[in-house]
MILUM-793056 format. One record per residue: x, y negated, z negated of N, C-alpha, C, O in turn. Coordinates in steps of 0.05 Angstrom, whole numbers, plus 5000, padded with zeros to 4 digits. Each point is the difference from the previous one (the first is absolute). Last residue first. Example, Ala and Ser with C-alpha at 12.3 -4.5 7.8 and 13.67 -1.06 7.14 Angstrom:
residues 2
525750454858501649764999498549784986501049784996
499651375005498249765000501849765000502150004987
***
This chain:
residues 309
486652065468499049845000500849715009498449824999
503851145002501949805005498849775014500549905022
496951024904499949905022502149725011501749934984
494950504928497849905018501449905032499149835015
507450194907497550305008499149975010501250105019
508749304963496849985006498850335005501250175013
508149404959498450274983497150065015498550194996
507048795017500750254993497550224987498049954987
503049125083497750204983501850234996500550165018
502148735019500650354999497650164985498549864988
502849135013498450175033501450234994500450105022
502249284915502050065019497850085023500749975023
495550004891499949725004502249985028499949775010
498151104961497749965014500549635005499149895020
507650534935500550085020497049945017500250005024
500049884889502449785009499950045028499849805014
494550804929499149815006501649625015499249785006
504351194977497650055016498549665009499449915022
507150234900501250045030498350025026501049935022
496250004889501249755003501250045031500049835018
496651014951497449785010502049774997499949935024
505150614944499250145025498249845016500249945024
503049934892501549885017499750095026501249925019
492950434906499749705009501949885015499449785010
501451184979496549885018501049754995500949895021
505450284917500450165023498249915019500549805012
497850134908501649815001500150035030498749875015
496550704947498349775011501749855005499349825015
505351024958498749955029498249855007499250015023
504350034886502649975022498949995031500749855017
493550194903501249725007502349945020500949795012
491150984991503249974977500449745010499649935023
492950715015499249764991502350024971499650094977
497450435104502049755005500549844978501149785002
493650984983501450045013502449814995501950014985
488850064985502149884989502950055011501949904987
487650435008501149895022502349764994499749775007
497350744922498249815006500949925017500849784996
500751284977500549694991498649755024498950045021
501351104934499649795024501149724983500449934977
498351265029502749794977499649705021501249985021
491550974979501849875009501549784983499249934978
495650914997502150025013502349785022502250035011
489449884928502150124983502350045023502249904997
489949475035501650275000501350004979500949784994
496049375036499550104965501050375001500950114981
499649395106501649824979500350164975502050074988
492050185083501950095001502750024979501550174992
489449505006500350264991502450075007501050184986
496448794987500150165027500950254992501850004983
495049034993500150214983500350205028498849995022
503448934940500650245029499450334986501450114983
497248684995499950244983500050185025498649945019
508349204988496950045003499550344982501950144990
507049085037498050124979497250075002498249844993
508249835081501650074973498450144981500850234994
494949755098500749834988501950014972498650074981
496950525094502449935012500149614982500549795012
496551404958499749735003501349875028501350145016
497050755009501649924975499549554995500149815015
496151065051499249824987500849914984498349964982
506650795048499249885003497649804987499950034976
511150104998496850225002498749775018500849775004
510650314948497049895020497850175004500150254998
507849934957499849764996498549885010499449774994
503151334972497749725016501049784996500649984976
501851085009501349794987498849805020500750035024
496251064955500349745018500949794990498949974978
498651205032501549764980500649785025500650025023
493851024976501749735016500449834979498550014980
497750855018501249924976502049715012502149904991
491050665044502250125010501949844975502150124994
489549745017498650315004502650014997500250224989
497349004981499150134989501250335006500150184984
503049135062501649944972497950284980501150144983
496349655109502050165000501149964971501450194995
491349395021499450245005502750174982500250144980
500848915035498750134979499350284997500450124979
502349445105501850074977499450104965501150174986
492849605086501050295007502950044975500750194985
493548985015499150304994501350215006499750214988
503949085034500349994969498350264994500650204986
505549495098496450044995500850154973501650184995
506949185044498650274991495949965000498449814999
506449455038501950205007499550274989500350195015
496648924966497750165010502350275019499250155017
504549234911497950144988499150275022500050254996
509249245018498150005006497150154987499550215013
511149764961499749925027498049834994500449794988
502550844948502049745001499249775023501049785000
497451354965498549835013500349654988498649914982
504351355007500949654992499249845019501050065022
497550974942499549835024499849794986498649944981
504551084996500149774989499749785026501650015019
495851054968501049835001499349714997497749924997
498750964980501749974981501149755007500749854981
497750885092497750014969502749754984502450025002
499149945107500150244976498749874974499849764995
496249855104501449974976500850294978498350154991
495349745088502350044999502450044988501950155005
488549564982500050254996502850135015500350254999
498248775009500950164966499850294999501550124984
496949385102502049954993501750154969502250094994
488550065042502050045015502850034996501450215002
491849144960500750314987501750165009501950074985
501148975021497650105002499750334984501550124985
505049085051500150124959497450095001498749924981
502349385081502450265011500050214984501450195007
492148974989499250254999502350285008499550245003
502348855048497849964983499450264987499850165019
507149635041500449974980498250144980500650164982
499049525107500450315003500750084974500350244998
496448845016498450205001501150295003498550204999
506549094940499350035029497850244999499850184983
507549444939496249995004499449895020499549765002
510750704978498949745002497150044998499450235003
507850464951498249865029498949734996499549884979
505650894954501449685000499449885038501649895016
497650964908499249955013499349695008498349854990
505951134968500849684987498649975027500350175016
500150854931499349915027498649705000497749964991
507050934965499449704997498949955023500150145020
502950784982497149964976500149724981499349984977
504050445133500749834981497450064966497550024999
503150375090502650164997500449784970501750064983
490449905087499950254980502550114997500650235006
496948975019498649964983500650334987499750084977
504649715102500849774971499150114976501350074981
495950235111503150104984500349904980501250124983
492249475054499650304992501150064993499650064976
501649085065500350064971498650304994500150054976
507649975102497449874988498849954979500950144981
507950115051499350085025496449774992499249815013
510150194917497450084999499149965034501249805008
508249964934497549965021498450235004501350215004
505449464906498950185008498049955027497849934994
510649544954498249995007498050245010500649985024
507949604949500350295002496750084997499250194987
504948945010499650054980499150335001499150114980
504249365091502150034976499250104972501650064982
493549935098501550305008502349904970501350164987
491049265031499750274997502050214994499750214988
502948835028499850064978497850254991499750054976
502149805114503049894985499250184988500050245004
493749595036500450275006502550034986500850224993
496448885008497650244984500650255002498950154984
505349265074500549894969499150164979501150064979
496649975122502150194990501849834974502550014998
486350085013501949985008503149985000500750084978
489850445044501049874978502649915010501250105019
492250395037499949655008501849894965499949764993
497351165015502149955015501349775010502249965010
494950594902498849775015501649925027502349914998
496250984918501349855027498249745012497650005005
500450324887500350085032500849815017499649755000
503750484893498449815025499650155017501450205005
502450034887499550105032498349805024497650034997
509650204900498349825009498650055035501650055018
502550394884500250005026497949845010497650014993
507349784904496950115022500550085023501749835007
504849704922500350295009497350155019499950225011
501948854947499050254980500150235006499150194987
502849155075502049874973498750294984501750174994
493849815088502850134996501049914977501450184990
490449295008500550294994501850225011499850224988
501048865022499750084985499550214994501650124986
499449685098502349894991500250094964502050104991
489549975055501250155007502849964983500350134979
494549135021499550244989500950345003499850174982
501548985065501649964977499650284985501850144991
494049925089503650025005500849924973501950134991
488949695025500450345003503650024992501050164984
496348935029499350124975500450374999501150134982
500449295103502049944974499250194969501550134986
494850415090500149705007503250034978501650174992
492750655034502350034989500949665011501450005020
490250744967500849685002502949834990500549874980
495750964975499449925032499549815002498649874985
507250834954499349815008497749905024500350085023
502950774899499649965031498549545003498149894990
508350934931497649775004500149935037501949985015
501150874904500149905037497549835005497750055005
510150294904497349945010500449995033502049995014
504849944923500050335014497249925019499850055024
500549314891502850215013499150285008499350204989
494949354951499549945027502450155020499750175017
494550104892501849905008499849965032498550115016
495450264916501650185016503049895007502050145002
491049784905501649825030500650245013500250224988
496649814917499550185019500049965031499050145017
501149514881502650195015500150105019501950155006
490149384941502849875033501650104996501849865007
492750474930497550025028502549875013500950125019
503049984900499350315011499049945029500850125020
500449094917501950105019500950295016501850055016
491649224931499950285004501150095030499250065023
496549214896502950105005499150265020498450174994
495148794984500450334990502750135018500749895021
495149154970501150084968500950315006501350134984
494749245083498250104980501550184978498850154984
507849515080498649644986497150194986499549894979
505250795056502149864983497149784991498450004981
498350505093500250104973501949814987498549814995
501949875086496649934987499450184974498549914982
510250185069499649704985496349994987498949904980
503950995063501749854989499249764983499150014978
496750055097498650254971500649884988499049794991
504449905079499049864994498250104979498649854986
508450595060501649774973497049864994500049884978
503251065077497149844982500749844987500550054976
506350335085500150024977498549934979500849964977
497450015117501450214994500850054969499550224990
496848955049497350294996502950364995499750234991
503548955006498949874979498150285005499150154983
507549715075500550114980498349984976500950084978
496949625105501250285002500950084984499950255000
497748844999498050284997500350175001498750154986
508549285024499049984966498150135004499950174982
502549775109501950204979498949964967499750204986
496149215074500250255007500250244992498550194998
504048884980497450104985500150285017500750184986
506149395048500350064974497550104986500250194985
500149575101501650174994499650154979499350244997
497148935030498450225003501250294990498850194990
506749035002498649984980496950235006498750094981
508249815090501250144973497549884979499350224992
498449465084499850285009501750064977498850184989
497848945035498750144973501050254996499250114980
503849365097501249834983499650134973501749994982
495050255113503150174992499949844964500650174983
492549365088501450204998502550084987502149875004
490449375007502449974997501550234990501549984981
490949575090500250134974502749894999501249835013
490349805052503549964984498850264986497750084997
496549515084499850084977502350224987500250235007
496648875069501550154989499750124974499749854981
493049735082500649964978502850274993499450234993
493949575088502649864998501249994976502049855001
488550485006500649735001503249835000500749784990
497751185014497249885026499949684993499349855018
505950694916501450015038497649855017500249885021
497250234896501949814997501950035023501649825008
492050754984498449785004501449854998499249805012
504851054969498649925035499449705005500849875019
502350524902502149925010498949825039500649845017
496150244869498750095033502049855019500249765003
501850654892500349645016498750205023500450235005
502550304927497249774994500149795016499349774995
507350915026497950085005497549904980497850124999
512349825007498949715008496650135002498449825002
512550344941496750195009498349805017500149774990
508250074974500650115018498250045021500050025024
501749124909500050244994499750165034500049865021
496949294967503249984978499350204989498750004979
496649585116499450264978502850014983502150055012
493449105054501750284991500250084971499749904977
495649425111500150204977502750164986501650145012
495748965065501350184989499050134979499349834984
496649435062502550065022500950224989500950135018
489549254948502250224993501149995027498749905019
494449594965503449825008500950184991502149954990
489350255009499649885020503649885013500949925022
493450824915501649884993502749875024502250085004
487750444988500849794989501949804999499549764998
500451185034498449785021500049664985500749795011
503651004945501449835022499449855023501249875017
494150654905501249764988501249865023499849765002
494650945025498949774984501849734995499749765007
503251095015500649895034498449734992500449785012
505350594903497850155018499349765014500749774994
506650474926499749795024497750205021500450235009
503350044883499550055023499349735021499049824987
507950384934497349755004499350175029501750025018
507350194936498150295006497049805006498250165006
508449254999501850264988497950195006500250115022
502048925036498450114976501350274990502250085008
498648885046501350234987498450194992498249904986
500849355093497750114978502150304992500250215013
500248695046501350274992498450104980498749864985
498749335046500450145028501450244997500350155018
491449254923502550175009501150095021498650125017
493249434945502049905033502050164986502049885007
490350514952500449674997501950005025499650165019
499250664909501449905032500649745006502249894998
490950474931502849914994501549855025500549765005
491450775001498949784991503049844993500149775007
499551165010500249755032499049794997499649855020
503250854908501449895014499249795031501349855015
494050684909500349685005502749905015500949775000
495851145000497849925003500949704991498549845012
507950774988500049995025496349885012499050015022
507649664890499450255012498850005031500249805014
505549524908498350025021499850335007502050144996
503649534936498450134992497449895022497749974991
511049675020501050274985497350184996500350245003
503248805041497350154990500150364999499150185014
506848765012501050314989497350054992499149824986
504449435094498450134975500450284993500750195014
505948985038499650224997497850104981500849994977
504049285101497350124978499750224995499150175016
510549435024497450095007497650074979500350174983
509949505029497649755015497350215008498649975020
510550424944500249895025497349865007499449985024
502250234887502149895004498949835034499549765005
494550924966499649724991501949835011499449845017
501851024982498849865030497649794998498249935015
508350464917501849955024497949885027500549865020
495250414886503549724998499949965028499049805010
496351014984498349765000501749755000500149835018
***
């Protein structure tokens, strides 16, 4: 905010607009930051001196990318910048459902001892976690669980590229022909897609009655990436385990009441779509967007989605 003040520009901060007062806010704006604020084809008919959006973060699928292409409106991210702080929660689920820490902690603070029921980890070393989606975030994560000794497995991509194929083969990477293969050589299985229609529902039944009994599915991405019923199924019939940072219909305001069967599972270990969310990687997004937004005052458009508006 300092710096593009510094350089002679208005800046408002509204932290607690949502995606129902946001088009009352707008006003002549010609840039529109946002973090998870959905933007719909409503608000951008309104907002008559917008020239730019962007997204200070990776994910852009609350913003209507179309309608903001149909009015010339560049629509920004700011990729790679959250991908170790996704990382990291990742792995803290992985270990948090492996070694039940959230029992753990919920017996201690009710007063009671009983170090018989958690002796009973398997451990991760040796494990076979399967990736899909092997971006910046798949790759930190990966990176990390070799640190613990996991075999790690992707499928072949052939359009990947030869930076990416680098650091596959340095980290002794496992390729996979497809995710079939994947699904039935790994009992992790980290899932790090974008929210696209071939996306939508990949975590189906289909998909789970594949799964060996027992495994562990980490979800960092996108809510609508698994079908909750079917996952649920499967936690019942096969003993699936799940570490969540996202669901669907998940608030999309800081604080709201969210009652969701997936969430409340005994078997799943969730958190409040909190991914990105370390002071080291907003620092990070925000020089990303300072950069985004210098380069739009130049006629350049870095990161654009929607096209080459």
């Amino acid at each position: 905010m300092a710096w593009l003040r510094d350089q002679g520009h208005e800046c408002r901060l509204q932290p607690d607009l949502d995606g129902e007062t946001l088009a009352g806010a707008i006003g002549d704006a010609e840039v529109l930051v946002v973090r998870g604020t959905r933007v719909t084809g409503e608000t951008l008919a309104g907002a008559s001196a917008l020239r730019l959006v962007i997204r200070a973060g990776a994910g852009t699928n609350a913003i209507d990318k179309e309608a903001a292409a149909a009015r010339q409106i560049p629509v920004c991210n700011v990729p790679g910048k959250n991908a170790i702080a996704v990382a990291e929660l990742v792995i803290g689920l992985l270990i948090a459902i492996d070694r039940n820490i959230p029992d753990n902690v919920a017996d201690l603070r009710a007063g009671q001892w009983n170090k018989k029921k958690y002796s009973v980890a398997r451990g991760l070393y040796g494990r076979h976690m399967g990736i899909v989606g092997l971006g910046a975030i798949g790759l930190a994560v990966a990176q990390r669980a070799r640190a613990f000794g996991i075999h790690v497995y992707v499928v072949d991509k052939p359009g990947r590229s030869p930076e990416m194929r680098e650091a596959v083969d340095a980290l002794e990477l496992v390729v996979v022909p497809d995710l079939a293969a994947l699904v039935a050589r790994c009992d992790i299985i980290s899932l790090h897609v974008p929210a696209v229609a071939q996306t939508k529902g990949m975590v189906d039944r289909a998909f789970l009655a594949s799964v060996q009994p027992g495994t562990i599915i980490l979800n960092a991405s996108r809510g609508d990436v698994i079908d909750e019923a079917a996952l649920l199924s499967a936690m019942e019939e096969k003993g699936v385990r799940a570490g969540l940072d996202v669901y669907v219909d998940e608030p999309v305001t800081g604080e709201a009441s969210f009652m969701s069967a997936l969430a409340c599972h005994p078997n799943t270990c969730g958190t409040h779509h909190i991914g990105a969310s370390t002071k080291q990687a907003q620092d990070a997004v925000a020089q990303g967007v300072l950069q985004i937004v210098e380069a739009f005052g130049k006629g350049q458009i870095l990161h654009c989605v929607n096209g080459q508006v």
